[in-house]
C-alpha positions as a LaTeX table, in Angstrom:
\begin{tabular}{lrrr}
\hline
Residue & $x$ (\AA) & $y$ (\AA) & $z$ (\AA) \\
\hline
Unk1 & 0.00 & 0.00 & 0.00 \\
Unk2 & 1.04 & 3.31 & $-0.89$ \\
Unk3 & 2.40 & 6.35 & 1.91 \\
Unk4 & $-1.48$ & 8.13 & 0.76 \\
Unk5 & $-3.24$ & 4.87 & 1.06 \\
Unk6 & $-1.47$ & 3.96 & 4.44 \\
Unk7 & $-2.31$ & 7.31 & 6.22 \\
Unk8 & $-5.80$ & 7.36 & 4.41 \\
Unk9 & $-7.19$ & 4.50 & 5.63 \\
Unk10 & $-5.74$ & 4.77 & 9.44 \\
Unk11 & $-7.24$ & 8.27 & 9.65 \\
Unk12 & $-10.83$ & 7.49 & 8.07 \\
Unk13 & $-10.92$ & 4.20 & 10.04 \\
Unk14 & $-10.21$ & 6.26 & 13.20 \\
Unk15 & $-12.81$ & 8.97 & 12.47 \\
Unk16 & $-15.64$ & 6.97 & 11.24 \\
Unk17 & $-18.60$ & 6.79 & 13.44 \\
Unk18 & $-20.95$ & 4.13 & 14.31 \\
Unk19 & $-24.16$ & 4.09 & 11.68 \\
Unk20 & $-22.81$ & 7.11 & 9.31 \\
Unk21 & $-24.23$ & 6.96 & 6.02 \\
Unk22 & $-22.70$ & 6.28 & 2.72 \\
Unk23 & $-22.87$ & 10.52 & 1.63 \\
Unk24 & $-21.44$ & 10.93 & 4.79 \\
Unk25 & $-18.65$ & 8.21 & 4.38 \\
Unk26 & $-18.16$ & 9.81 & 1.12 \\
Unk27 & $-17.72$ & 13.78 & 2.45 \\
Unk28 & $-15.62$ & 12.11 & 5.31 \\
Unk29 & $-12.62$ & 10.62 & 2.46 \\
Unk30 & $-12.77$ & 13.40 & 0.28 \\
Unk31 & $-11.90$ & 15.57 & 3.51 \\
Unk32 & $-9.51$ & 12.77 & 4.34 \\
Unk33 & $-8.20$ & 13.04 & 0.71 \\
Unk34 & $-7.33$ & 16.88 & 0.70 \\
Unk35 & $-5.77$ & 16.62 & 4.22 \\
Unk36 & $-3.45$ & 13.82 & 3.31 \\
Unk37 & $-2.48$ & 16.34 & $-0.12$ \\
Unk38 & $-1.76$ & 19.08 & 2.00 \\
Unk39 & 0.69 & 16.94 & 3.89 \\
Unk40 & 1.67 & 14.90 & 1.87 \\
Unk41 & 1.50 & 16.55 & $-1.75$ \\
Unk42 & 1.13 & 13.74 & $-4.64$ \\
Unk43 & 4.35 & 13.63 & $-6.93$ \\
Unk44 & 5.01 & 12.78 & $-10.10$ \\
Unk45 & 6.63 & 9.40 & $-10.13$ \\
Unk46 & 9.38 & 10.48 & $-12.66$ \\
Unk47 & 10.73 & 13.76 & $-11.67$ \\
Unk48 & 8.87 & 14.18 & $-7.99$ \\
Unk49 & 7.47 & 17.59 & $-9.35$ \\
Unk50 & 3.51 & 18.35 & $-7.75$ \\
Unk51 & 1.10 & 16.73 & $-9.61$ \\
Unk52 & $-3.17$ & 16.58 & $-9.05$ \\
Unk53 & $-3.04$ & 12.86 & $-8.41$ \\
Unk54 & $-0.87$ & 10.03 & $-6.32$ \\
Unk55 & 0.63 & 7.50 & $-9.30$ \\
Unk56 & 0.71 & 9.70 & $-11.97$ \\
Unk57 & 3.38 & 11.36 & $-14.56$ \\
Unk58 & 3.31 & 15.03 & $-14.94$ \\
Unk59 & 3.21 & 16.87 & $-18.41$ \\
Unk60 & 6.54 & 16.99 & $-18.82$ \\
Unk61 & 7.84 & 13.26 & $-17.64$ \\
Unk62 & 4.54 & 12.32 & $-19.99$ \\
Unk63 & 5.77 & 13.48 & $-23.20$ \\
Unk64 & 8.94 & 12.00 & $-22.41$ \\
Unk65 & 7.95 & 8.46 & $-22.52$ \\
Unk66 & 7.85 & 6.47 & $-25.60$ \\
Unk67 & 4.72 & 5.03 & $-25.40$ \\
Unk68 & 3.70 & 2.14 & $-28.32$ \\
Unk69 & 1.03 & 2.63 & $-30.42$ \\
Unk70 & $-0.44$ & 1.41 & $-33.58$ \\
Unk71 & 1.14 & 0.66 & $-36.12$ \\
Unk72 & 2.90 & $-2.31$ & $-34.55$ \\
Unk73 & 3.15 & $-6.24$ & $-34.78$ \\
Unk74 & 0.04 & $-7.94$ & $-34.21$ \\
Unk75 & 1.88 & $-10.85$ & $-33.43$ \\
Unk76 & 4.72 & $-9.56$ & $-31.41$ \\
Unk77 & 3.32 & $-5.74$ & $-30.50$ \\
Unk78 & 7.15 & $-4.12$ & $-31.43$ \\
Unk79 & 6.10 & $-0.81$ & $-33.20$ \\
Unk80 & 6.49 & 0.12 & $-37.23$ \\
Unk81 & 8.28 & 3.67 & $-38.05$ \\
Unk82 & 5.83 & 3.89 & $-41.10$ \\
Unk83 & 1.80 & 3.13 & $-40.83$ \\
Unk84 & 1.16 & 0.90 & $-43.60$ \\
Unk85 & $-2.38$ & 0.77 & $-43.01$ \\
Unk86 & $-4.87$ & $-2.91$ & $-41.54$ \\
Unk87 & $-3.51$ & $-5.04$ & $-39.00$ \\
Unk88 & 0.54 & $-6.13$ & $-39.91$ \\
Unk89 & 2.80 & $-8.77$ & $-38.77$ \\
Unk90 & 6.51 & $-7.79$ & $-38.75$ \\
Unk91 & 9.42 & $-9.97$ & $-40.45$ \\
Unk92 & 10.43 & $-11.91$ & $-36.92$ \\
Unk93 & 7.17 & $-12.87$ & $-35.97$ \\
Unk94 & 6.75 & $-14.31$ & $-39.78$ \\
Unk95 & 10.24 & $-15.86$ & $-39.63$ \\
Unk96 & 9.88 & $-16.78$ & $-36.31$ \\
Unk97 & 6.27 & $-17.37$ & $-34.98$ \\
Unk98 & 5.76 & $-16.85$ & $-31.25$ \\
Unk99 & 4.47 & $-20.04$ & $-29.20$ \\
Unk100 & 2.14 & $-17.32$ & $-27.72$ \\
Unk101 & $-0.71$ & $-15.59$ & $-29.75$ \\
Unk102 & $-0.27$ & $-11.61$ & $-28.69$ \\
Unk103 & 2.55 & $-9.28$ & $-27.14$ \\
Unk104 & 1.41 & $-6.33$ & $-26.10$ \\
Unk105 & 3.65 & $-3.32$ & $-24.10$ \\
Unk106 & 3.17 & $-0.31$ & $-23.12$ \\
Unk107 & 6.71 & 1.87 & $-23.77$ \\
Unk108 & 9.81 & 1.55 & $-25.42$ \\
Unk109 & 12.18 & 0.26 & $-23.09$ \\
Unk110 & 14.53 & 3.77 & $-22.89$ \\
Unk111 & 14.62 & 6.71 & $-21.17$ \\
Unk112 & 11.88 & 7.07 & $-18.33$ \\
Unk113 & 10.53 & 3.85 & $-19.22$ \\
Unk114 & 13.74 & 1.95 & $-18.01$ \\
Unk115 & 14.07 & 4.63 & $-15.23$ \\
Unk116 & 10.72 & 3.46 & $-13.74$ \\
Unk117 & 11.59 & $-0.31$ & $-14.51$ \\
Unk118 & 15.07 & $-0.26$ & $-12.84$ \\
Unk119 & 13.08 & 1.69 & $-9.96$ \\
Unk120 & 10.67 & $-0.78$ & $-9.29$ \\
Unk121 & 13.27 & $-3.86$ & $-9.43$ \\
Unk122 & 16.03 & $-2.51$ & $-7.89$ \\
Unk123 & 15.15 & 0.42 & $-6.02$ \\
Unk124 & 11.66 & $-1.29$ & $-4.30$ \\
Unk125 & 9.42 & 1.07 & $-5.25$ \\
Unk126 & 6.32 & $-0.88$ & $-5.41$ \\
Unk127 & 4.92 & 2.01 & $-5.04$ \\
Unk128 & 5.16 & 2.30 & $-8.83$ \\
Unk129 & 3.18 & $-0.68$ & $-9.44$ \\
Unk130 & $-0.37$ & 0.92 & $-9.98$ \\
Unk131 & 1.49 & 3.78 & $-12.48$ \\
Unk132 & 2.66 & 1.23 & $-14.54$ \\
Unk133 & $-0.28$ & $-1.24$ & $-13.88$ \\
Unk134 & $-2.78$ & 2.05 & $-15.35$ \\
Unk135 & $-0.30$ & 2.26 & $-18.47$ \\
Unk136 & $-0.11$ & $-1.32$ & $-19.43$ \\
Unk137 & $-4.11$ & $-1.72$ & $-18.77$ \\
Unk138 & $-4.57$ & 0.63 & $-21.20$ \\
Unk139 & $-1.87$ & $-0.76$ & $-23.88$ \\
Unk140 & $-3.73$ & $-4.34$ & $-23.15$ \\
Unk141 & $-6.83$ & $-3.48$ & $-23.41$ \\
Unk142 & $-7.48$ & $-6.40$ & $-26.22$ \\
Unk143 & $-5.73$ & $-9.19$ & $-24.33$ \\
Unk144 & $-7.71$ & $-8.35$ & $-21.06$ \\
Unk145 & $-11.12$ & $-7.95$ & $-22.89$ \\
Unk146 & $-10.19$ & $-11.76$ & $-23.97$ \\
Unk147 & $-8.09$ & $-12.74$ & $-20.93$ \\
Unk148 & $-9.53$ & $-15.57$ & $-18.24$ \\
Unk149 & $-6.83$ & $-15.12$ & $-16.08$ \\
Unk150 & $-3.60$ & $-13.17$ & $-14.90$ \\
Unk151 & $-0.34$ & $-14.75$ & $-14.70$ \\
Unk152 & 3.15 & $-13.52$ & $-13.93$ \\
Unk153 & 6.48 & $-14.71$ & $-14.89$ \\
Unk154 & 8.27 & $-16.23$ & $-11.74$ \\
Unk155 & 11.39 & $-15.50$ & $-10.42$ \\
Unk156 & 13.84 & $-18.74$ & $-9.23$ \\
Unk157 & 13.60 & $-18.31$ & $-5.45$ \\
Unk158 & 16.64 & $-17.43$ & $-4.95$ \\
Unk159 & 16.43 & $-13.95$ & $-7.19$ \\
Unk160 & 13.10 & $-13.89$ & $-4.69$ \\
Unk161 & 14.78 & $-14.47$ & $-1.47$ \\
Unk162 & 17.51 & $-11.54$ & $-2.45$ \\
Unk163 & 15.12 & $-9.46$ & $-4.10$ \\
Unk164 & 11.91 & $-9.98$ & $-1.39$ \\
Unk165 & 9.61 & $-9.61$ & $-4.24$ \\
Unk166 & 8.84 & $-10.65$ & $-7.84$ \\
Unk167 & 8.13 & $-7.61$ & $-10.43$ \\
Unk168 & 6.31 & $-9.14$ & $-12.36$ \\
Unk169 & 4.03 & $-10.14$ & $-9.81$ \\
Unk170 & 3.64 & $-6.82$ & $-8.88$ \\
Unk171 & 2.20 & $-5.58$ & $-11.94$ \\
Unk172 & 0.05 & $-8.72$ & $-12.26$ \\
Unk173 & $-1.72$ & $-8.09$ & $-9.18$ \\
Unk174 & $-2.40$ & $-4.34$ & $-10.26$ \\
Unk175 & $-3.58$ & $-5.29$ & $-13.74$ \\
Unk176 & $-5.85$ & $-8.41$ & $-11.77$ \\
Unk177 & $-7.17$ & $-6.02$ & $-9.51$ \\
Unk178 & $-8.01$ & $-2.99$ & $-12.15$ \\
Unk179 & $-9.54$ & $-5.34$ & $-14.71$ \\
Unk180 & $-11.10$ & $-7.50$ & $-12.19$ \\
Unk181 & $-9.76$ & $-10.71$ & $-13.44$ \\
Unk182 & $-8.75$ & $-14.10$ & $-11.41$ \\
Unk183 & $-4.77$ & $-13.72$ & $-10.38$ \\
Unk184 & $-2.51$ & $-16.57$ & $-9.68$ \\
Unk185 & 0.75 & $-15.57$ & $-8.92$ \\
Unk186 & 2.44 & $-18.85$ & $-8.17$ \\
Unk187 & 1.17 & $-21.01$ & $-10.63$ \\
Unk188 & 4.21 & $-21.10$ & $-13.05$ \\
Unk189 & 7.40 & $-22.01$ & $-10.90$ \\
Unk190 & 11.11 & $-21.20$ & $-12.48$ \\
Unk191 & 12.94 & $-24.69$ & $-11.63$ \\
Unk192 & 16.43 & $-23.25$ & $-12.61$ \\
Unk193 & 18.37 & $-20.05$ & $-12.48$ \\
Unk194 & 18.74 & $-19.30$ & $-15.58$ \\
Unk195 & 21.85 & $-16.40$ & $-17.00$ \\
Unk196 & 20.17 & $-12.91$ & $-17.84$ \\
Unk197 & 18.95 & $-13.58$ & $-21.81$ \\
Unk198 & 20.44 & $-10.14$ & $-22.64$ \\
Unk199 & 23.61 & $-10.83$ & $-25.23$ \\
Unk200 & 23.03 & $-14.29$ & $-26.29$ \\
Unk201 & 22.47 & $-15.64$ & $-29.56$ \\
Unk202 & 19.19 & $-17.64$ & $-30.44$ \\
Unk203 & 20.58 & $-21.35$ & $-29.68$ \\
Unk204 & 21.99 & $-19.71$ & $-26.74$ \\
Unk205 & 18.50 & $-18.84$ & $-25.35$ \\
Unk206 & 16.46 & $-21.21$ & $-26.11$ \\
Unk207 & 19.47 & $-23.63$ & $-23.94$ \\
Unk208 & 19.31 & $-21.38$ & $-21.41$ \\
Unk209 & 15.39 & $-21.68$ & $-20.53$ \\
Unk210 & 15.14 & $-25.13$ & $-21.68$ \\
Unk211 & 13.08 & $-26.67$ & $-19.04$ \\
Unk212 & 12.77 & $-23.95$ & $-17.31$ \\
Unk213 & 9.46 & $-22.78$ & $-16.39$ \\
Unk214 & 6.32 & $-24.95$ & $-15.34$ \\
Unk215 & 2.63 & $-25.19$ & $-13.90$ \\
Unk216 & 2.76 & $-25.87$ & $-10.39$ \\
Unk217 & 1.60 & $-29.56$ & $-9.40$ \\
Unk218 & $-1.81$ & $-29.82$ & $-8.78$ \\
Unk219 & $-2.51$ & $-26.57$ & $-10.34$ \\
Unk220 & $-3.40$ & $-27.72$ & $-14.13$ \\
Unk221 & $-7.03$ & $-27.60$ & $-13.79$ \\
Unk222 & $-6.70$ & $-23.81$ & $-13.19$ \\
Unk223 & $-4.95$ & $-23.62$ & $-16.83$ \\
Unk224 & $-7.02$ & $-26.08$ & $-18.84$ \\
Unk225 & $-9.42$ & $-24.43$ & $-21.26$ \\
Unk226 & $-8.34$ & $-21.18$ & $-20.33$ \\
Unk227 & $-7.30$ & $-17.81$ & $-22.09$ \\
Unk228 & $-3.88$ & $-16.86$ & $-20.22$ \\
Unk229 & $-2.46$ & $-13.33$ & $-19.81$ \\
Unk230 & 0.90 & $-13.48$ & $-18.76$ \\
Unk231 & 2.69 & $-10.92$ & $-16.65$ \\
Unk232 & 6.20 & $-9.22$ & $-17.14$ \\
Unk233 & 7.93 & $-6.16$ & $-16.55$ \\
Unk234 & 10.15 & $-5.97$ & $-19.57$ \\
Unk235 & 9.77 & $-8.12$ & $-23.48$ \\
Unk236 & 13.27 & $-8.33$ & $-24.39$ \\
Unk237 & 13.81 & $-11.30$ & $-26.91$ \\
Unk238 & 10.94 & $-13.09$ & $-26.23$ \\
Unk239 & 12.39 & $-16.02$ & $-25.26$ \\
Unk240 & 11.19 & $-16.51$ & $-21.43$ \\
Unk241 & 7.78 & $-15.11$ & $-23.01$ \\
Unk242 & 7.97 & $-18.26$ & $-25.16$ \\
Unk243 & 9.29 & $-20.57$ & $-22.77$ \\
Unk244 & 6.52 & $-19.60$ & $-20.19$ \\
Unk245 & 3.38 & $-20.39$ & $-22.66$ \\
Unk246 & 4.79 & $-23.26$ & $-24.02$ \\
Unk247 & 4.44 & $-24.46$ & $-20.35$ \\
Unk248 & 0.69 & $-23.36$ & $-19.96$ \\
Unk249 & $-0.18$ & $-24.75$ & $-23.57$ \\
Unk250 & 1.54 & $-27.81$ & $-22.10$ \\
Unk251 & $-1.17$ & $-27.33$ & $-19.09$ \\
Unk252 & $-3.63$ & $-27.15$ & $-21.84$ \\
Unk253 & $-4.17$ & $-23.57$ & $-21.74$ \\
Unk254 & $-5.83$ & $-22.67$ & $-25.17$ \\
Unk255 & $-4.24$ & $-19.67$ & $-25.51$ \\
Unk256 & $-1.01$ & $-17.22$ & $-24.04$ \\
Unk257 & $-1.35$ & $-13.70$ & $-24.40$ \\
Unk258 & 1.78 & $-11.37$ & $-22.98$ \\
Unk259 & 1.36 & $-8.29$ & $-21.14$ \\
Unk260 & 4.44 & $-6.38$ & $-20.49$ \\
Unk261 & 5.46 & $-2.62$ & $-19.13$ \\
Unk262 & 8.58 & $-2.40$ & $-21.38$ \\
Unk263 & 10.07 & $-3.45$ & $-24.55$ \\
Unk264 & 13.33 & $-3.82$ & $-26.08$ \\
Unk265 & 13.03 & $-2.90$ & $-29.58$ \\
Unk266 & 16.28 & $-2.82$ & $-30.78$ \\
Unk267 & 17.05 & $-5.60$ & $-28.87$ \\
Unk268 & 19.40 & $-8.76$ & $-30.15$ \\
\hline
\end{tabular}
């Protein structure tokens, strides 16, 4: 929960009387509201600058991201310089079909956009998490109109024990909660540490997530016959992507959608 949210609810719980009425209830947070502002101002999550509202980008750190929009691969969701008009595939996802059906992001993984992803996995600002949750509801908007239920991509436990906390998970549980979907957040398990993808060549890859990822025992039923979103915080090569919905197709999942907050365009 967020410094606002924290403070929020211990003050409302404390002033709520017994038998108040929902208009009351409603006068009593929005009084609530503008005394936590005037303590604690919201701030842009780039820059820190005043903004109107908690989890938000100002003007400024707004037109600084690269967000992705049409025209980009249906298939793989990496964006076209030049709008060639109807729905396109680009040359790698011809070449190189995706085991999953969709990718969808939404920003270029540069500038502000990796700023807020190196802040949330290395800095612990899950604060961040219902920003970037808001931005990638919005790019997914297709997947989660289609979407049965919200999976992230896990983290071997030992990047978990060091780290405290999974990313992707994170932004899972944001995008569950906003959309209202079903979340599972530990049915795929990592079963090796595998090296950082970042660098090495295709063979290379694919070796290193071989085997990998898999559904928890016991949890196939919640995968068969259903439409999967999966959860990540970057799309780099889309090899763990692939590796991850080959599992739940495995589980009999009839489809993998991907849902991440980044992506590497000019990636290897």
């Amino acid at each position: 929960m967020t410094e606002y949210g924290q403070h929020s609810e211990v003050i409302e719980t404390a002033a709520r009387p017994r038998g108040f009425s929902p208009k009351l209830g409603e006068a009593l947070r929005s009084a609530v509201k503008g005394l936590i502002d005037t303590v604690y101002p919201p701030q842009c999550i780039g820059c820190r600058s005043a903004v109107a509202e908690p989890s938000t980008l100002c003007p400024r750190c707004w037109s600084s991201v690269k967000f992705i929009e049409r025209p980009f691969c249906e298939r793989l969701g990496t964006p076209f310089e030049v709008d060639l008009g109807g729905p396109l595939l680009s040359p790698l996802a011809i070449a190189e079909p995706p085991v999953f059906e969709r990718a969808r992001s939404a920003v270029i993984y540069d500038g502000l956009g990796r700023a807020l992803v190196h802040r949330l996995k290395y800095g612990d600002r899950l604060d961040l998490g219902l920003a970037m949750g808001r931005l990638m509801l919005l790019a997914g908007r297709d997947l989660i109109a289609d979407a049965d239920l919200v999976v992230p991509v896990p983290l071997h436990w030992t990047r978990l024990l060091k780290r405290r906390f999974n990313q992707a998970a994170v932004l899972s549980s944001t995008i569950a909660s906003l959309s209202g979907l079903p979340h599972e957040p530990a049915l795929l398990v990592r079963r090796k540490r595998t090296r950082p993808q970042y660098g090495l060549s295709r063979a290379e890859r694919q070796a290193n997530l071989q085997g990998a990822l898999r559904v928890r025992d016991g949890m196939e039923p919640f995968v068969e016959g259903k439409r999967i979103l999966l959860v990540d915080d970057v799309m780099t090569t889309s090899s763990t992507a692939n590796a991850a919905a080959r599992a739940l197709l495995k589980a009999k999942a009839s489809h993998v959608d991907v849902l991440s907050f980044a992506r590497v365009v000019n990636g290897p």
